[in-house]
N, C-alpha and C positions, 0 to 999 in steps of 0.2 A: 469459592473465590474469596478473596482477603479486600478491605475497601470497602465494608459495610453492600456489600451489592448481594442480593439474594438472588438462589438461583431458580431457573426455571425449566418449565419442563421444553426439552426440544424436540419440535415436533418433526414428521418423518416427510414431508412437505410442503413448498414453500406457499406459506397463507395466500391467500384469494386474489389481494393489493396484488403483491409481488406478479402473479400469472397473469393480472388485470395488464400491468404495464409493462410486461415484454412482450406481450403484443402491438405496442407502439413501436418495436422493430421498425415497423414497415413506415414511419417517419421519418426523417434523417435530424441525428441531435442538431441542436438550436444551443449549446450554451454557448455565452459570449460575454466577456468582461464589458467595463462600464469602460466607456473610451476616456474620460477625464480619469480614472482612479492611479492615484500613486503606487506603482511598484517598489516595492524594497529586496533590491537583488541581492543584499549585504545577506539573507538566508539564505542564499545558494553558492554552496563554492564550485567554480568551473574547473575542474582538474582534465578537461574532455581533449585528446591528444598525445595526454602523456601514458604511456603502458610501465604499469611497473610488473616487474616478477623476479623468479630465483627464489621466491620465498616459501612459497606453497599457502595452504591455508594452515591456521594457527588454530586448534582449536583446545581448549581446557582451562577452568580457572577463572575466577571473577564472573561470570556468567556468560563464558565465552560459548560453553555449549548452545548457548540461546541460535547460534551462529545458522545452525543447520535446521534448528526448528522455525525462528522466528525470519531467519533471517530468506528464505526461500518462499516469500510470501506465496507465489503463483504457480512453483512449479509441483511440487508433490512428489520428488524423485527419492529415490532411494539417495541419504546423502552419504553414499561410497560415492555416488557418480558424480555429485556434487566436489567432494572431495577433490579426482581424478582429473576433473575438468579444469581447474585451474591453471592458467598458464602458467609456465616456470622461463618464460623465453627474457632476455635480457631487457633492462628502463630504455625506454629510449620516449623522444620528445617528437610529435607533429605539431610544432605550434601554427603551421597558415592552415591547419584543422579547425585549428579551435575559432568561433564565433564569440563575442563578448557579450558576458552576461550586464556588464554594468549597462548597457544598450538597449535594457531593460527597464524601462521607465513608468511605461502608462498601461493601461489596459487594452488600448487604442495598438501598445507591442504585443499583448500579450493574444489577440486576436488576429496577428499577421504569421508568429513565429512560434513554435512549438517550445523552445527552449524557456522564452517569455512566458509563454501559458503554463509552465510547470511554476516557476516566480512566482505569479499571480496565484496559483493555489496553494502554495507552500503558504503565502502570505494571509490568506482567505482563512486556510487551517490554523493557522498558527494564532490569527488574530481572534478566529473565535473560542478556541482553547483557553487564549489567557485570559480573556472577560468572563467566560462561563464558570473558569475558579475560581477567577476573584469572584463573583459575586456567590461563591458557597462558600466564600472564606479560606480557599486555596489559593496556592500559588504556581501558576504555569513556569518554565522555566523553557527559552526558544533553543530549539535543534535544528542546526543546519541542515540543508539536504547538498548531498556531493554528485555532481553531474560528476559522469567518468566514462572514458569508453577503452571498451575490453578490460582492462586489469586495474587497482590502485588500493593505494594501502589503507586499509580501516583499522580503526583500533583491534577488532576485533578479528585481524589478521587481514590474507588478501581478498581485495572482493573482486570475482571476478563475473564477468555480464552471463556468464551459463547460469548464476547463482539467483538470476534475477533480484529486483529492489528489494532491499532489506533496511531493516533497523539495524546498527551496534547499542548496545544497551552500556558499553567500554567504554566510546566517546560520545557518545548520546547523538551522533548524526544519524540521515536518511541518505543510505545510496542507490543511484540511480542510473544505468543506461539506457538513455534515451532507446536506444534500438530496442529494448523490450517489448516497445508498444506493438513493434509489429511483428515482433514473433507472436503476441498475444494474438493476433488475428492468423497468422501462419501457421505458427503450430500449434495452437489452440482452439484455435475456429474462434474466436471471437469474433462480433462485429467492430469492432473499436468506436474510435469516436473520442472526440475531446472528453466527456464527461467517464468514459471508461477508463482515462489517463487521472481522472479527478478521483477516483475512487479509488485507484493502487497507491496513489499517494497519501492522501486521507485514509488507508489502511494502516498505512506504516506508522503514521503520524499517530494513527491509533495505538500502536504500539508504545510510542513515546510517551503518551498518556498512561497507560498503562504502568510506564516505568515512575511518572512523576508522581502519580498515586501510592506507589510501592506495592505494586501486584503483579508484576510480571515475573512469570518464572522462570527459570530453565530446566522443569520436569523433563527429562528424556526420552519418556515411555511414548507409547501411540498407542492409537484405534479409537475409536469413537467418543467412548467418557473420558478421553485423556483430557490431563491439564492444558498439553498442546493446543488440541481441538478448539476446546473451550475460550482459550485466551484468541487463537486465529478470528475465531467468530464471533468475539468481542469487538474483536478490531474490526470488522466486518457493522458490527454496528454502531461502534464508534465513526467509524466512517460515514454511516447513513445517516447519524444525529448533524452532523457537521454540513452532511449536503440541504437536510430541512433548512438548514440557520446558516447557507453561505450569502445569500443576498443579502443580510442583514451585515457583514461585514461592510460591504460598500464595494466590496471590486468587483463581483458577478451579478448579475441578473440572474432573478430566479429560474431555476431548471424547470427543462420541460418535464412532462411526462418521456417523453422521449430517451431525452437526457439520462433519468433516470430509468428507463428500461433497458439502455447498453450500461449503462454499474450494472446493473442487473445480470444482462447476458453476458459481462467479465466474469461476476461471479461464479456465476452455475459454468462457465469454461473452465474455470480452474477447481472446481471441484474435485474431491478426489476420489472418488467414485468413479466420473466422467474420463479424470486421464486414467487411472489405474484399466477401465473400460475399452480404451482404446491404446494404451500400449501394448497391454496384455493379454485382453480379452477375457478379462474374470476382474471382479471387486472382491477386494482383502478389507473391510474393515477395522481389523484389527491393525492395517499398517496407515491408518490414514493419522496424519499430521495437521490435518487442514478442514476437515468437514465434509459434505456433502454438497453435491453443488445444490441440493434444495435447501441445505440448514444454510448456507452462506448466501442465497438469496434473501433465504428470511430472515437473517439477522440483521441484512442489511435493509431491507423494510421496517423492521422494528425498530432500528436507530431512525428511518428518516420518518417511518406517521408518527412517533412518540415524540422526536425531537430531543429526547430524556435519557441522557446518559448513564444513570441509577437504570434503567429499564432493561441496560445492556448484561446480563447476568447468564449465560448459557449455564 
């Protein structure tokens, strides 16, 4: 990987920590914003109600390939299916759909409504990203996240909610339908839980990191040593450096163990092992995109005991 980050060896199961805290399962998460903390919804744009389509998905050029690898953070599909799923049905508007984000204020919002609590960790992410570079003498630079439901237009062509939340690396946004979270428990078997919504977030945003660095690729290939892999499970541990150091932003209180054992059990759900396992009943290796659901556990413990983003090297 490019970024001065050296690599390491990945191991074939997820360290000690990680098995330690998903057996706090059997707690129910505890995370919860600070009720006085300011939200700033101006990084979230609400597009939730309007469907676009007719266009299909756009993919080639500028790093738009990213689109199918980076951008299907959970699913692990073959992306023909990705493709096919996109709707083509005509724009049309629900605006007494849509909820307003600017309504989004405190943390006190962000602990009643779901919409609010994606705010509050956009903002949580975002805010510990650009102190941790300024103080290595970089510079963060803030990426919207796009609420949307069913279809809407990304730089990086259409995005559509079969596609699950993605980076565009095109317009440097994070899109997002809400409804994910609970297909993630649907069809995925997850447990969910606030802090499992904190971690698909802080995934992606890991991606965004990734791009401000200048290390994100759009290698094409798969299977295990791919560049795909490597960068999903980066993001994976980007992610877990960001939940060690979300209380020190100011809008959360520090995560349980709990907390952190549904990141956890999101993880190893969308493993791709795990789906390829239960779609098909055999593991390809050689077609994973995404990791292992033990390497995506563990990478995600490595980001959160190190706290050290240098540490995140697969």
């Amino acid at each position: 990987m490019a970024g001065g980050l050296r690599r390491v060896l990945v191991r074939d199961r997820p360290i000690a920590p990680a098995a330690a805290l998903a057996a706090d399962l059997r707690s129910p998460p505890g995370v919860s914003f600070n009720d006085n903390a300011r939200l700033d919804p101006s990084q979230v744009e609400d597009v939730r109600g309007r469907r676009m389509g007719g266009g299909g998905m756009i993919v080639g050029g500028g790093g738009i390939g990213l689109v199918i690898l980076v951008v299907a953070l959970l699913l692990g599909v073959d992306p023909t299916a990705i493709l096919n799923s996109v709707s083509t049905d005509t724009a049309s508007v629900d605006s007494t759909s849509q909820q307003t984000i600017a309504e989004c204020k405190t943390g006190a919002d962000a602990n009643r409504r779901e919409d609010c609590r994606i705010v509050g960790y956009v903002d949580s992410v975002q805010q510990f990203w650009t102190d941790e570079l300024a103080r290595r003498g970089k510079t963060y630079s803030l990426a919207p996240t796009v609420l949307f439901t069913g279809a809407t237009q990304a730089g990086c062509g259409t995005a559509s909610a079969e596609m699950g939340p993605f980076y565009c690396p095109v317009d440097g946004k994070v899109y997002l339908d809400l409804s994910f979270f609970q297909e993630l428990q649907t069809r995925f078997g997850a447990k969910g839980g606030p802090f499992a919504e904190a971690y698909v977030v802080a995934h992606e945003y890991g991606h965004h990191v990734q791009d401000v660095l200048g290390i994100l690729s759009n290698d094409p290939r798969s299977g295990p040593s791919s560049t795909s892999v490597k960068q999903e499970l980066q993001a994976d541990c980007f992610s877990g450096v960001w939940a060690k150091h979300a209380a020190e932003t100011g809008y959360l209180q520090a995560p349980t163990q709990a907390d952190i054992a549904s990141a956890l059990d999101a993880a190893a759900a969308v493993g791709d092992d795990r789906i390829q396992r239960e779609t098909s009943g055999r593991v390809a290796p050689e077609a994973w995109t995404h990791g292992s659901a033990a390497q995506r556990q563990q990478w995600f413990s490595t980001g959160y005991q190190t706290g050290d983003y240098t540490r995140c090297a697969p």
